[in-house]
Each structure stands twice: as structure tokens, then as C-alpha cells.
C-alpha positions in Angstrom: -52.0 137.5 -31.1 -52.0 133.9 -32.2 -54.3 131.8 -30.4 -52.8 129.1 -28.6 -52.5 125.4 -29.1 -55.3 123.6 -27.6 -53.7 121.1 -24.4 -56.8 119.1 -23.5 -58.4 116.9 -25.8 -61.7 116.0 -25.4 -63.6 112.6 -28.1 -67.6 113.3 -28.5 -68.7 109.7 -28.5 -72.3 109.8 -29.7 -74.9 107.3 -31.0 -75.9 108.6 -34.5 -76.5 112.2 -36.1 -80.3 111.7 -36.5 -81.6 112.8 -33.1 -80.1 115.0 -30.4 -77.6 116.4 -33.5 -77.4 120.4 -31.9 -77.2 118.9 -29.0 -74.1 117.4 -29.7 -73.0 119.9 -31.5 -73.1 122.3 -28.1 -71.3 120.4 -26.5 -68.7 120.0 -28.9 -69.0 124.0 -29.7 -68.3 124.4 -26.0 -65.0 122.0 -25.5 -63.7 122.8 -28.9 -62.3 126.6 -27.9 -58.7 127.4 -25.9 -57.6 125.2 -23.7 -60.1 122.4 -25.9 -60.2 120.4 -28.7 -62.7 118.1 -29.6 -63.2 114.9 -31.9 -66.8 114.7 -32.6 -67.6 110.5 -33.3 -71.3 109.2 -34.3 -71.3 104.7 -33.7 -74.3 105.0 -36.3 -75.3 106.6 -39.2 -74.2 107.0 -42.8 -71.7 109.7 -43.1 -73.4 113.3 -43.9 -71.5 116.0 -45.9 -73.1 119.0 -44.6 -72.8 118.0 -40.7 -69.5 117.8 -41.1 -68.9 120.4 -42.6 -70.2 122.3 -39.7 -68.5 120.4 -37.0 -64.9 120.7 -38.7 -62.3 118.4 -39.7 -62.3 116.3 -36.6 -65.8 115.0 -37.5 -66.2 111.0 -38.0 -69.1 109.0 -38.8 -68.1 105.2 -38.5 -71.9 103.8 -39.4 -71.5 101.0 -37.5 -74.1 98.2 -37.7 -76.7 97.9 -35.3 -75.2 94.4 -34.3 -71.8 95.7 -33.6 -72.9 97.4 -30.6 -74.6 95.0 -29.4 -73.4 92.3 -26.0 -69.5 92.7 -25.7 -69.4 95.8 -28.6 -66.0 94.8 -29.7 -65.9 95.6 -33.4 -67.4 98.5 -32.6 -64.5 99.1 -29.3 -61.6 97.9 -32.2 -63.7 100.5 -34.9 -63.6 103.5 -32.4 -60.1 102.7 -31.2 -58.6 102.6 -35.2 -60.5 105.8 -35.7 -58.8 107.7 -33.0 -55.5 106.5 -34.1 -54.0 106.0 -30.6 -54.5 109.4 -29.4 -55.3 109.3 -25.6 -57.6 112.5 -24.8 -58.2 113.8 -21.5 -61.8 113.7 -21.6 -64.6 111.5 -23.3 -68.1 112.9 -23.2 -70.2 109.6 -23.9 -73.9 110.5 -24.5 -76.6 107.2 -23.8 -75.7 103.7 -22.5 -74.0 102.4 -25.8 -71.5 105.2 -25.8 -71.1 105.3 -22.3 -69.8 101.6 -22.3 -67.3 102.3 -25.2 -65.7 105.0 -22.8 -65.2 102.8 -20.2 -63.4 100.3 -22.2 -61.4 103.0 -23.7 -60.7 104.5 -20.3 -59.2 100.8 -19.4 -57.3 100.9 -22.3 -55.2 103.6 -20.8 -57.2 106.0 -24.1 -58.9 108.4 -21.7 -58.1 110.4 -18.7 -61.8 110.9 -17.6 -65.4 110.2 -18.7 -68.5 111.9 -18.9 -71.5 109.9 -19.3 -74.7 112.4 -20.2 -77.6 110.6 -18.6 -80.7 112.1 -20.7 -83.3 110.0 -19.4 -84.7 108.7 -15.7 -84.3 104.9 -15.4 -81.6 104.7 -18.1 -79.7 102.3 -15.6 -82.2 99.3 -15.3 -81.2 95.9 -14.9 -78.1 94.9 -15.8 -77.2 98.0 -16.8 -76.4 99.2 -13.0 -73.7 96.5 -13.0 -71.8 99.0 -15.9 -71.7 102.1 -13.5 -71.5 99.9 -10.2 -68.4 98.0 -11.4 -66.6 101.4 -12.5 -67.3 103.2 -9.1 -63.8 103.8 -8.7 -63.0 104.8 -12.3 -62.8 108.6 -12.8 -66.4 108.9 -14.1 -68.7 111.9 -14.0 -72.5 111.3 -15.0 -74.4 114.3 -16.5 -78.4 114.0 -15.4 -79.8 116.7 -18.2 -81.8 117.8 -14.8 -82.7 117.8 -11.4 -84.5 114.5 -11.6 -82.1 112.5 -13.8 -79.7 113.6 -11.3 -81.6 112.5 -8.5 -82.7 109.1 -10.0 -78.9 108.7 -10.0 -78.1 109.4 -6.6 -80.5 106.9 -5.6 -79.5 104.0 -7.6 -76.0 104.4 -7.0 -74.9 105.6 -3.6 -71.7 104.3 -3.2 -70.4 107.1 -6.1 -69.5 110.6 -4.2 -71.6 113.5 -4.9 -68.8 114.9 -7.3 -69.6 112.7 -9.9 -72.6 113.0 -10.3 -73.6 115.9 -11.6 -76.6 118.1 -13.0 -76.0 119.9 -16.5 -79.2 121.5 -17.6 -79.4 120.8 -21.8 -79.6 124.2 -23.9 -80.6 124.8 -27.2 -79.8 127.8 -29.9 -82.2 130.5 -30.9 -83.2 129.3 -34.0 -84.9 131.6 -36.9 -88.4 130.8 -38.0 -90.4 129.8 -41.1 -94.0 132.4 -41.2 -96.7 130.6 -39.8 -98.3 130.3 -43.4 -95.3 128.8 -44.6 -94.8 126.3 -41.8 -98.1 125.1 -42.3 -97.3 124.5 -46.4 -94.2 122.8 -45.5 -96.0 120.5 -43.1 -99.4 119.8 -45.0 -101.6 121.5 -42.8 -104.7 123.5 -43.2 -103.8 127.2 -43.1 -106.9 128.1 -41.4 -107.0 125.7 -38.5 -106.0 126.4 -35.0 -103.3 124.1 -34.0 -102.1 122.4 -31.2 -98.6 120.3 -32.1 -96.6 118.1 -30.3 -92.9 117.2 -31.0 -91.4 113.7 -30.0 -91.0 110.0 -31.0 -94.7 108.5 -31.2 -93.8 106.0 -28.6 -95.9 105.1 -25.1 -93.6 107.1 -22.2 -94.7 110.5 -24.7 -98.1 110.4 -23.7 -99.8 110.9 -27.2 -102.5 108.3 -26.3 -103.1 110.2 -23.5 -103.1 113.3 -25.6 -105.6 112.3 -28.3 -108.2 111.5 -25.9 -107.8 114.4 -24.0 -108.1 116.5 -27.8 -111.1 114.9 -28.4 -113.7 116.8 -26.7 -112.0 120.1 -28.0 -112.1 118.7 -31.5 -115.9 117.6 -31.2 -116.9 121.1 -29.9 -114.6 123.2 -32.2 -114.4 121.5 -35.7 -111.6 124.8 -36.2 -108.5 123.1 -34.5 -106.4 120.6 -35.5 -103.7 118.5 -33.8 -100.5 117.7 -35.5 -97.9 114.9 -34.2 -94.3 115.9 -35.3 -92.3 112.6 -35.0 -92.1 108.7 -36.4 -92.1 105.4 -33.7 -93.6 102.7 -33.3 -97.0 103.9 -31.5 -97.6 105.3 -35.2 -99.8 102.8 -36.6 -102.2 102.5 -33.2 -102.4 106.5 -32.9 -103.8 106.5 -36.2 -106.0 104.1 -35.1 -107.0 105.8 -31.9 -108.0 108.7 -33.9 -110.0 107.3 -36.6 -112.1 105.4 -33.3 -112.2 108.8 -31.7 -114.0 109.8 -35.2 -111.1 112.7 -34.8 -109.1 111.5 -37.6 -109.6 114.6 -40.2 -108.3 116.7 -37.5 -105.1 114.9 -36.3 -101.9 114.9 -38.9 -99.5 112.8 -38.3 -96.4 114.7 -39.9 -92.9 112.7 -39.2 -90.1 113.5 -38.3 -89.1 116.4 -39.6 -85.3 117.2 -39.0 -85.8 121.2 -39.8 -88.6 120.8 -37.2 -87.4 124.1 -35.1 -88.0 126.1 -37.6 -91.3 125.0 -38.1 -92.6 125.7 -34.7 -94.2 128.5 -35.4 -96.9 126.3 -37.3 -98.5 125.6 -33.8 -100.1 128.5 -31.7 -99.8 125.6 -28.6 -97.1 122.9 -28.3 -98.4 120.4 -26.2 -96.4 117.5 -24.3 -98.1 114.5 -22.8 -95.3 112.5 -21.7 -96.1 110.0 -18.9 -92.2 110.8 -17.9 -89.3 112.7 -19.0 -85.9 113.3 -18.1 -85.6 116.9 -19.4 -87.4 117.6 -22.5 -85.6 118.8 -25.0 -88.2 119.5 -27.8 -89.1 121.8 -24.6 -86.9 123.8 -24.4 -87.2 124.3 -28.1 -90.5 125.4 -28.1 -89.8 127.8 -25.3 -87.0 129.8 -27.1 -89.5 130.0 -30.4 -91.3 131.7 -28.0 -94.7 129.1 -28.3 -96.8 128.6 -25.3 -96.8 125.6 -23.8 -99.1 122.7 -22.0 -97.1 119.8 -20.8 -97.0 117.1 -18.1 -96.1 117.4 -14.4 -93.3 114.6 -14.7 -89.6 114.4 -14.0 -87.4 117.3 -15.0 -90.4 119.3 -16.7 -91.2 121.6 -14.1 -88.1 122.3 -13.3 -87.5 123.5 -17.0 -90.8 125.6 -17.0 -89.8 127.3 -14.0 -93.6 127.9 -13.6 -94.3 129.6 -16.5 -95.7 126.9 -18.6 -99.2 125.3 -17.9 -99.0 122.0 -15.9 -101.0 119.3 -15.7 -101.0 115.6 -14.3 -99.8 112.9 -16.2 -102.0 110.9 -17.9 -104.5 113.0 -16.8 -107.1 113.3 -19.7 -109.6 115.8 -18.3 -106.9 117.7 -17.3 -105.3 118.0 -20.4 -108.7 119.2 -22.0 -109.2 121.8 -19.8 -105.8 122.7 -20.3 -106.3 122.8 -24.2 -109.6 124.5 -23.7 -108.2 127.3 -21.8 -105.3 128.1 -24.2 -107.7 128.3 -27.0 -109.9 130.6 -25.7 -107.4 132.8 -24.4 -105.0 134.9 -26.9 -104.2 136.8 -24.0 -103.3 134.1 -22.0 -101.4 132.4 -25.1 -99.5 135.7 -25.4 -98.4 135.8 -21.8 -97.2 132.6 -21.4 -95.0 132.6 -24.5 -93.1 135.9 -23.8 -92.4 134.3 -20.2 -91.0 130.9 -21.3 -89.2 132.6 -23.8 -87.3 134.8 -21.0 -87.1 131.8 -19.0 -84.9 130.0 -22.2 -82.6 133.1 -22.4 -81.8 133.3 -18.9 -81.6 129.3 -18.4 -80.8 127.0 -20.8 -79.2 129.4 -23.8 -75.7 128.1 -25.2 -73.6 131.1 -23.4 -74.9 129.5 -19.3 -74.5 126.3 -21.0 -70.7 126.4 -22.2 -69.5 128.0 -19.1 -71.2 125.3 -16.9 -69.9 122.8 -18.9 -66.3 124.0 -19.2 -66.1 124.4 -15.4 -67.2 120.9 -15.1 -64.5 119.6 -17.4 -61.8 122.0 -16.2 -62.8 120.2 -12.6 -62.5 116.8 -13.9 -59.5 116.7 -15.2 -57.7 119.4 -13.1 -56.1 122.8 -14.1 -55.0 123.2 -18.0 -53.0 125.9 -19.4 
């Protein structure tokens, strides 16, 4: 039978196709079957072949300046609005602030029926930025929280907006195949006979890896065997390397980038560890749970929710903590065992593409009524 012509159009407006990329592409994946279509747009970013080769023919990258989406983002409103070619879709899923103010202005140009802002982060909407969502109250706007939390920071700072649009849409990520350990550890420069802890995020100060090199330390004095290595780039990179070399740590830590084949390099690490003072969701996560790594991370924001109670916990910013933590994971190959095979059931039955795209399609199906 031939499959049917898709009725509701749905534009992808995100930032740039260096972070949050499979991410994207889920959501795409999941709006882009019968009754959907979907135009996936990156603002930023140079245009990349093999991207959009994967995401189809409906792929655009404008690589917009940094200044054009900055104050009233009009060249970048007049790029997106000549790239669409005067199509009005029913739906635009706008993911961060920058996006999520272009799909307003499209929506009062009469280009979009509906718009989902995905909200990854708690206290996205400081400052002048409440004035965005206050002033479109009565537009027909759905924010995503990627949790619990986000979702809750929401319905406190804006309590005017009914409970139906704002909404909770837990992130998922693919199973993803794995480099051998030996082999991740080549690709990433580390020693292959080191024990080590990694952690996966930008090296900035809400991910904690202050907090975390301090709290390696002790661990690293006692047990010259383990290593740390920092998967990620920001501007906190020049000061952690100066923490460690002060900690006199420095020929255990490596700092390794950021690495965009970095899921299959998990299995490098036989802990991923992740300090963050706060956080929304976690997204590198729920990554490390469906490669099936154990985890320690911070009792902050979404994060327990995503554990479910399977990970190991510990206060933020909480050095002695964190040790212990550390301390007890490397003694323990039986505990390291147990916790793995229990966050990587917890993945499957949570946050796995197949719960994802039915969540998300009810959500859309709800927003912009019934579609043949």
C-alpha cells in the first residue's frame, strides 16, 4: 500500500549541529513519519555533508553569524523566513531561548500554527527573558522541561500559563555501539592500564569539575593506578588545568576535548562521574546509562529523577562525599557491575527512542488537534 502524504508539517528550529545533534535528530525521527513531516533548520553552523545526509532532503544549515541572533534577531527572522519559502507548518519545535524567540515571531507572522519551546535547562528564563514567555501567554505555546524539575521551575515562574502548556518530555537517547575498552583508551590518549573515572560535559562552573578534582584528589594520592579524564572544551579549561597541577594530580587528570564520537568511547571509563552543581536533565547521563557504565553523580535538579535510584548520589558540591563515592566504586567490581546492569534497564524502559516518539507524538497530535 502506498504510504500516505504527510498533512502536518512540523520546522525543527535548532541552534547549531555541534551539540545536542541526536537529540535533534529524535525529535525530527519522531515527527517525520505518517501524519508528519519535518524541516530540520540549524541558526549556526557551517553546513555538514554527512548530517544531512542522514536527516534527508529537508535539512538546512543557514550558518548564521553570531551577531545576527543577537537583540531584535532580524536578519536572522528575514534568513529563517526565505529559507522556508512561505510554507506555514503546523508545528515549530524551537529548542533554547534563541530559537524559541524566532518561533514566536514566526508564529505572529501567521508561519506557524503552534510552538514548542524545549526548555533543557533550570533558570533558562532569567531576567528579561521571562518578558518573552510572559508577553506570549496567550499564544498557542507549549514549553517542553527535559524533566520533572525543568518543568517545575516553569510552573513557578510563570503561573499565569495553564498546566497544558507546560509540559514534561523526558530526553532519550539511542543505543549506541561501542569501541573495546583498549581501543577507546588509544583513541583518547590514555594509559591502557589505568583505572579511570571520566566525566562528559562542557568544562564550565554549573558542571561541577572543580568540585570533582578535589574530591579525586585523595583517591589519586592513595592509588597512583587511576586516572581522571575530562571529555569536553569551555572555558573553565585553562583553570582546571591549573587546579590539577596545584593539587600535584596533574599526571593523572587528561583533559581530552570534545570529542563528537564521544558515545562510543564510553566504554574507556569503568565510572562516569558527574559533578554538576545543577542540571536540568543530563543528557551525557542518560548516555552513559544505556552504555551500560556505572555512574556517581550529583543530587541536583532532574538527576535523580533520571537515576531512578539506581545510580550513586551524592550532594552537590560536596567534596568528601564525592571521594567516598569514588572510593567505593573502585574497590568494588561487584558493586560497579550491579549498578551498570540496573541503569542500563532503567535506559531501556525510560528514556529509549520507542517511549520517546510516542510521548512526543501524542503531545503534538494534542497541540494542534486531530490529523488525518
Amino acid at each position: 500500500m502506498a504510504r500516505s502524504a504527510p498533512v502536518c508539517r512540523v520546522l525543527h528550529l535548532c541552534p547549531d549541529p555541534y551539540y545536542l545533534t541526536e537529540l535533534y535528530g529524535l525529535y525530527r525521527e519522531a515527527l517525520d513519519q505518517p501524519p508528519f513531516e519535518s524541516t530540520l533548520m540549524f541558526l549556526r553552523g557551517a553546513p555538514d555533508p554527512a548530517l544531512a545526509a542522514a536527516a534527508g532532503p529537508r535539512t538546512h544549515f543557514l550558518n548564521l553569524p553570531r551577531e545576527a541572533l543577537e537583540g531584535l534577531r532580524l536578519p536572522a527572522l528575514w534568513r529563517v523566513w526565505r529559507a522556508c519559502a512561505g510554507q506555514r507548518f503546523d508545528l515549530i519545535v524551537a529548542h533554547r531561548y534563541k530559537a524559541l524567540t524566532l518561533a514566536l515571531a514566526l508564529r505572529r507572522l501567521h508561519a506557524a500554527r503552534h510552538v514548542f519551546g524545549v526548555v533543557h535547562e533550570i533558570g533558562q528564563f532569567e531576567g528579561r527573558r521571562r518578558g518573552v514567555i510572559k508577553r506570549a501567554h496567550a499564544t498557542p505555546l507549549t514549553l517542553l522541561g527535559v524533566s520533572d524539575a525543568v518543568r517545575a521551575d516553569l510552573v513557578a515562574r510563570f503561573p499565569r500559563l495553564p498546566a497544558s502548556q507546560v509540559q514534561s518530555l523526558p530526553n532519550a537517547v539511542s543505543d549506541h555501539s561501542l569501541l573495546s575498552p583498549a581501543r577507546a583508551r588509544a583513541v583518547l590518549r590514555l594509559a591502557p592500564h589505568r583505572f579511570w573515572f571520566g566525566s562528559v560535559g562542557r568544562l564550565v562552573p554549573v558542571k561541577g569539575h572543580d568540585v570533582l578534582l578535589r574530591a579525586f584528589a585523595p583517591l589519586a594520592r592513595q592509588h597512583p593506578g587511576v586516572g581522571l579524564a575530562l571529555v569536553g572544551s569551555g572555558r573553565e579549561e585553562a583553570a582546571l588545568r591549573e587546579l590539577s597541577h596545584s593539587l600535584k594530580i596533574a599526571e593523572q587528570v587528561a583533559f581530552c576535548g570534545w570529542r563528537a564520537d564521544v558515545r562510543a568511547l564510553l566504554s574507556a571509563f569503568e565510572v562516569c562521574v558527574f559533578p554538576s552543581r545543577e542540571e536540568g536533565f543530563g543528557l551525557a547521563i542518560a548516555e552513559a546509562m544505556a552504555a551500560a557504565r556505572p555512574i556517581i553523580a550529583s543530587d541536583t535538579g532532574g538527576v535523580p529523577a533520571v537515576l531512578g535510584g539506581q545510580g550513586v548520589l551524592v550532594p552537590p558540591a560536596d567534596e568528601a562525599a564525592l571521594t567516598a563515592a569514588l572510593e567505593r566504586l573502585y574497590r568494588s567490581a561487584e558493586a560497579r557491575a550491579r549498578v551498570a546492569a540496573a541503569l542500563r534497564a532503567r535506559w531501556a524502559s525510560q528514556f529509549s527512542p520507542p517511549r520517546f516518539f510516542a510521548h512526543l507524538q501524542t503531545l503534538a497530535r494534542g497541540a494542534i488537534g486531530d490529523v488525518q
